[in-house]
N, C-alpha and C positions, 0 to 999 in steps of 0.2 A: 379455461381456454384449451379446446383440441390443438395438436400438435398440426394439422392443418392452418389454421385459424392463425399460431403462431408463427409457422412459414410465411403464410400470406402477409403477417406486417413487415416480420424480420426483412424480408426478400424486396422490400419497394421501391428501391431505388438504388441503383447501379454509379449515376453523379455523387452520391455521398462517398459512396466505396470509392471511388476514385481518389477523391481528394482525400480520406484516411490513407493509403495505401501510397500517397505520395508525399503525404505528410507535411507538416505546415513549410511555410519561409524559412529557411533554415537561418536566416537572420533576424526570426523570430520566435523560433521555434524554444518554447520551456523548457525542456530539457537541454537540449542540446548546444541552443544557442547556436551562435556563429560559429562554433568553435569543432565544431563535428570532424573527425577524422578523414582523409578521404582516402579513394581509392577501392578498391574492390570487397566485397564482404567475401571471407571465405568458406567453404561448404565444407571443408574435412580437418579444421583445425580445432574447434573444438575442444576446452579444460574440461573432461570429466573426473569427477570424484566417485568411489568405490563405496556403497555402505558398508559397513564391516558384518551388520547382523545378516546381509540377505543375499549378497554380492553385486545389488544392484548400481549397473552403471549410471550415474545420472550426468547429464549435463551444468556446469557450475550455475549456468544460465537456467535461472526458473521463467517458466511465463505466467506472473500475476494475474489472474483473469477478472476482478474487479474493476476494472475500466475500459471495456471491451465499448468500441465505437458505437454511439448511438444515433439514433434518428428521433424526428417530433413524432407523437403517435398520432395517427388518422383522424382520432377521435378531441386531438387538441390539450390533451390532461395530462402530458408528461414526456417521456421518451420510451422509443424502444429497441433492443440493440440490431445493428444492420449487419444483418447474418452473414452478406457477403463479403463484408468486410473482416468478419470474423476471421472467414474461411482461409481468407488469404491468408491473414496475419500467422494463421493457424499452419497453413501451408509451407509459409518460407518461415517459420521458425524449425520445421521440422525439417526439412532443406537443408537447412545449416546449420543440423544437429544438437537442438533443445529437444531433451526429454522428458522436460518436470512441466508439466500443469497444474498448477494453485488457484481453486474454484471455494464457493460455501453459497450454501440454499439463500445468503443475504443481499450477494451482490448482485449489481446493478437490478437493484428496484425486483427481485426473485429470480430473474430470469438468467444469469450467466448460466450456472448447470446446466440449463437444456440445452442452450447456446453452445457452450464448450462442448456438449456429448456431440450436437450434430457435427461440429467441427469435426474433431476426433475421429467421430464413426467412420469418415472414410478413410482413415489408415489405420494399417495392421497391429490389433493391440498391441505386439509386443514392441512396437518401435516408442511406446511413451508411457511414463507413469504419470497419476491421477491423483491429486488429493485435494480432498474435499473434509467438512467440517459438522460438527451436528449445534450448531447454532440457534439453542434455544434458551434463547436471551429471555423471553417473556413469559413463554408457554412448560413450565418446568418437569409436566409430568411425563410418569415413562413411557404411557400411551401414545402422547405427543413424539416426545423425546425419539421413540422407537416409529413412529409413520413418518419424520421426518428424514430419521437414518432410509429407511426402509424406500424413502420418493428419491434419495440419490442417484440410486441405485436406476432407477426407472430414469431420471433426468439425464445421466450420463450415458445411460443404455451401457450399462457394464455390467458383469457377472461379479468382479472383486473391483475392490477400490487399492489402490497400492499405500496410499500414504493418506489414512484417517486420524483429523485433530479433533479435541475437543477445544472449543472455538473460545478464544479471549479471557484463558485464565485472567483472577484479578478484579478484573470489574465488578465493584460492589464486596472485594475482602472475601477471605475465607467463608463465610457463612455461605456466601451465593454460591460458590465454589460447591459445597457441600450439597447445595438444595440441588445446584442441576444436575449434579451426576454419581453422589456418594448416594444421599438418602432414599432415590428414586431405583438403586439397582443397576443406573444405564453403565459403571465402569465394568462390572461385572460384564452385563451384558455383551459388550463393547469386545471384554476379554476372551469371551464365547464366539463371537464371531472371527477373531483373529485366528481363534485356534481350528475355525471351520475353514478358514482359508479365504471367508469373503473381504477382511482386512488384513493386508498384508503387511503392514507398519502402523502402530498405536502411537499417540502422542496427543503435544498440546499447544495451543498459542498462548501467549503470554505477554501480558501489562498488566505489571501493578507492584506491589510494592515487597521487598526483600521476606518480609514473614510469612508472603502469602509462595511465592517461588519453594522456600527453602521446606513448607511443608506440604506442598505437591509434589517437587522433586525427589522427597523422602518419603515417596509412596514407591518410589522404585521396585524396591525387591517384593513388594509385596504386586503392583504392576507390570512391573515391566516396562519403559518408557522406550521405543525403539528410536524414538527423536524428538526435537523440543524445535518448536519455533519462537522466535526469539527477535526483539527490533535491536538492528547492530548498524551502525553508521560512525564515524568518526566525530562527532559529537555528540550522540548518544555515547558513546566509551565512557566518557566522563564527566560530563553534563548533563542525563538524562533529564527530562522533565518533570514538575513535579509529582509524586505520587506514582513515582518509577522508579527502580532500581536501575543503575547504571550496567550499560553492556558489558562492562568489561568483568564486574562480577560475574554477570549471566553466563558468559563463555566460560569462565575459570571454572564455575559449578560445573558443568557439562561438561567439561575437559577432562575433571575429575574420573569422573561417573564412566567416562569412553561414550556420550549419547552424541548421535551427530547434531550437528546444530542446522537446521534451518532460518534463513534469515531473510527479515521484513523489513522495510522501511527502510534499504538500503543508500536513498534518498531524502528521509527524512522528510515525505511527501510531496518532494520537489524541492524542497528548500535549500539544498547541496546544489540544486543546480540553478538556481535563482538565485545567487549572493549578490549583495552587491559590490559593485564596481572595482571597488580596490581590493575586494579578494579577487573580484576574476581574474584581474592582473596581475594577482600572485601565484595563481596556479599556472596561467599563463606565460609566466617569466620564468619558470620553475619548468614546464613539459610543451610547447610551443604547438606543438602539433597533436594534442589532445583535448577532448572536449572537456568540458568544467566536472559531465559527470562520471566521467570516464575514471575520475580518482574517486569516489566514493563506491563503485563497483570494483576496483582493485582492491581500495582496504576492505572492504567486507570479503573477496574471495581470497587474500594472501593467508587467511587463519585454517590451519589445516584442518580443522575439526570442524569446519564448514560443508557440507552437504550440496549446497544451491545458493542461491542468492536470486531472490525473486522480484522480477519488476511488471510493473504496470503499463504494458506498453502499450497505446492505444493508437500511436503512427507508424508506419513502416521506419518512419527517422529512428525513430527512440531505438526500435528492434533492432535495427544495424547498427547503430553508435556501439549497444551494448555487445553485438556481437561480433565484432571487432573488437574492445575490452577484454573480452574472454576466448578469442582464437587464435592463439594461445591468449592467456592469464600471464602477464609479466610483473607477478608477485614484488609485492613494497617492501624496501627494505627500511631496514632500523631508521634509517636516516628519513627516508620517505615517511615514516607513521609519524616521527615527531614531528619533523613540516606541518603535517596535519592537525595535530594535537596542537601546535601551536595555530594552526589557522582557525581550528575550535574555538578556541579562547578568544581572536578576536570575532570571529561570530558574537559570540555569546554577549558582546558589550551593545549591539543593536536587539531593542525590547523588541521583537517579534513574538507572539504569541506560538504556541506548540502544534498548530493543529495539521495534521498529514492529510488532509481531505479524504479522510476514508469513510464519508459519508454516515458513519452508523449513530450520528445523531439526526439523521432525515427519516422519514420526512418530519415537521416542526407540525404538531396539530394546529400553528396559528399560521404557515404559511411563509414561514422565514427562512431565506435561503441562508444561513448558518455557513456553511464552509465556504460561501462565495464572497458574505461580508468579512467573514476573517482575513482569508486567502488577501483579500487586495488592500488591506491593514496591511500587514504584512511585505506586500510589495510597495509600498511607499512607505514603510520603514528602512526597507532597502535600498531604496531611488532618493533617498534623499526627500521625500516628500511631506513628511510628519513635523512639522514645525508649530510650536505653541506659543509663539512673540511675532505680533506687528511689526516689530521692530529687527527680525530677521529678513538680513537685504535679499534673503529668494523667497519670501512671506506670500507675495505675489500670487507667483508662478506656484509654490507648491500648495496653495489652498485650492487654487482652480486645477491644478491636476488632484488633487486628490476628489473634489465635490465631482466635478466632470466626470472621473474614473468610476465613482461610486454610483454613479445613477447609471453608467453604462454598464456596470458590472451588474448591477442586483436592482430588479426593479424595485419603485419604490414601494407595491403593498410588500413586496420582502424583505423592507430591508429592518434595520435595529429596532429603529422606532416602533415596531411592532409586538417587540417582544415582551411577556408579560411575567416573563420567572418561572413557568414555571417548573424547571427543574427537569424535564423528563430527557432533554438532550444529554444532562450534567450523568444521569444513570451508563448512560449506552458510551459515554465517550473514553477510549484507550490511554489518549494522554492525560486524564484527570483532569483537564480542562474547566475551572469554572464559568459555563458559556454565560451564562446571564449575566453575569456580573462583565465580561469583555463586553457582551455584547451594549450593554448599559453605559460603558465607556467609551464607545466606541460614537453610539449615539450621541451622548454631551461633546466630544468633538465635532462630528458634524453640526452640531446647534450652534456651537460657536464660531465654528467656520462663519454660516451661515449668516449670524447676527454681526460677525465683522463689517464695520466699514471701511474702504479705503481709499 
């Protein structure tokens, strides 16, 4: 698709940008909730953190560009992102001084990159840095490897990139590790261009499990690792999920080493901000006049060896909640992290599955929307909704919300029922998630819902 062609869908509508940029109910709104801060965002308060290797100033505030606002596409077969909406997002983040953009040739359906460059193009490079990723999850070789570096470059319209990862250590263990980027040449490669000046920070993202961390970490001296991104949330610290090593290792390593930390999932894909009920209460009783996600962006940015903290803001809500959070950063103390750490732990007694809706089990070659039937598991685990006895006096009520919710969420040709096993989501997913097998559970309860009488 010519970058005409692209304009012309991104740009079709101005009603959608509107209601992105104004962002949902705020007494609905996911993130935020009811609970959102109020009063003025400010434009010059701003927590920036220093890199130590480059002296670059960054903003504590990252902007996640994987969930950039979308539209249905002309053609009926998916979505595509509405550029206008970008623009803005893009605008009044820069406004009120964010300077980190977090992109990869993966998200939203290939298209962010382009999206985010044209954002960007209109302000003066040096008011923001750029990182982006070589995600070659499938395609391993360095021919590949190197025209997908090489189409960044062209999708951002940038001459350097500031902050290049190698995308999703982990997945699939040391071996895959090895195939994408030791045995094909591409870290070498990678090291070449760093030193030509078109990467100006090397690094890596990372899921997966303590063996595979500790010997790409200890490729350092022979590397160079300028930063590591890293998933840090207050229940990640020490509950990770499984087939992950826990945050608080992750940082200690790093801390070690002096490597800045960048940090993902500082929401736990929302989930920090979706609790239920009697935690909101508790963070609510605890800070009265802050939002639910307003503590899970403090603990990730009170760690000095934090870089950024990147989110995914797809409302103008989300981007002001957070940035108010960080204008100034009114760092946690001892007493606040353990509050937390204890609020982990009762998290952690509701089965809610692990999944961050970061999409990179989509598309399903059978057609099954995957993080939309999890996702609203998950929310009626929360809501009090998942009950397995007739004989529970809200039995009722919580089967017709959950069947009701479920066919409103995922239509029916996507939804569990469909799925057939065969494994190719289980490759691509961060938190080690066995989908098939949730997904096959998830189905036998709806059957049984179902077949209930009452």
């Amino acid at each position: 698709m010519s970058r005409r062609e692209f304009l012309k869908i991104v740009g079709i509508s101005t009603a959608v940008t509107t209601v992105a940029m104004a962002g949902c109910d705020s007494k609905k709104n996911p993130v935020t909730g009811d609970l959102s801060a109020r009063g003025e965002v400010p434009t010059d308060r701003m927590t920036y953190r220093t890199n130590p290797g480059n002296g670059d100033r960054v903003s504590l505030l990252g902007y996640g560009c994987m969930r950039w606002p979308t539209l249905p596409a002309p053609g009926g077969d998916g979505n595509v992102i509405d550029q206008e909406a970008v623009n803005a997002l893009v605008d009044y983040a820069l406004e009120h001084g964010v300077t980190y953009f977090d992109t990869a040739p993966v998200y939203t359906q290939g298209w962010s990159e382009k999206s985010t460059g044209m954002a960007l193009k209109r302000h003066p490079r040096e008011r923001f840095q750029i990182a982006t990723k070589l995600s070659n999850f499938s395609n391993r070789t360095r021919e590949n490897s190197i025209a997908m570096y090489r189409q960044s470059f062209v999708d951002l319209q940038v001459d350097y990139i500031d902050y290049y990862l190698l995308h999703a250590i982990g997945n699939g263990g040391i071996e895959t590790f090895r195939a994408r980027y030791v045995d094909n040449g591409m870290i070498d490669f990678l090291r070449q261009e760093r030193e030509a000046g078109r990467i100006r920070n090397l690094g890596f993202s990372f899921h997966g499990t303590k063996e595979v961390f500790d010997e790409v970490l200890g490729m350092h001296d022979q590397v160079h690792w300028d930063f590591v991104q890293i998933q840090l949330n207050y229940v990640d610290w020490r509950h990770a999920s499984a087939g992950n090593v826990d945050a608080e290792y992750l940082y200690a390593e790093l801390e070690k080493k002096q490597i800045p930390a960048i940090i993902m999932e500082p929401l736990l894909g929302g989930r920090l901000s979706n609790l239920p009920d009697h935690l909101v209460t508790r963070l609510k009783q605890r800070r009265p006049e802050s939002s639910v996600a307003s503590w899970a962006f403090r603990f990730a940015g009170s760690f000095p060896g934090v870089l950024t903290v990147l989110s995914g803001m797809t409302y103008l809500e989300h981007l002001q909640d957070n940035l108010r959070t960080y204008s100034p950063l009114e760092p946690l103390t001892d007493d606040d992290k353990q509050f937390l750490y204890d609020t982990a732990d009762l998290m952690m007694q509701y089965p809610t599955i692990p999944c961050n809706d970061c999409q990179y089990c989509m598309p399903c070659p059978y057609g099954i929307d995957i993080p939309a039937i999890l996702l609203h598991y998950n929310k009626c685990v929360n809501e009090g909704n998942l009950v397995t006895s007739s004989r529970d006096e809200h039995y009722r009520q919580a089967r017709r919300a959950f069947l009701v919710g479920y066919d409103r969420s995922v239509p029916r040709l996507r939804q569990a029922s469909h799925c057939v096993g065969c494994g190719q989501c289980v490759l691509h997913c961060p938190q080690s998630i066995d989908i098939p097998r949730e997904l096959h559970r998830i189905d036998r309860y709806v059957e049984q819902l179902k077949q209930e009488t009452l």
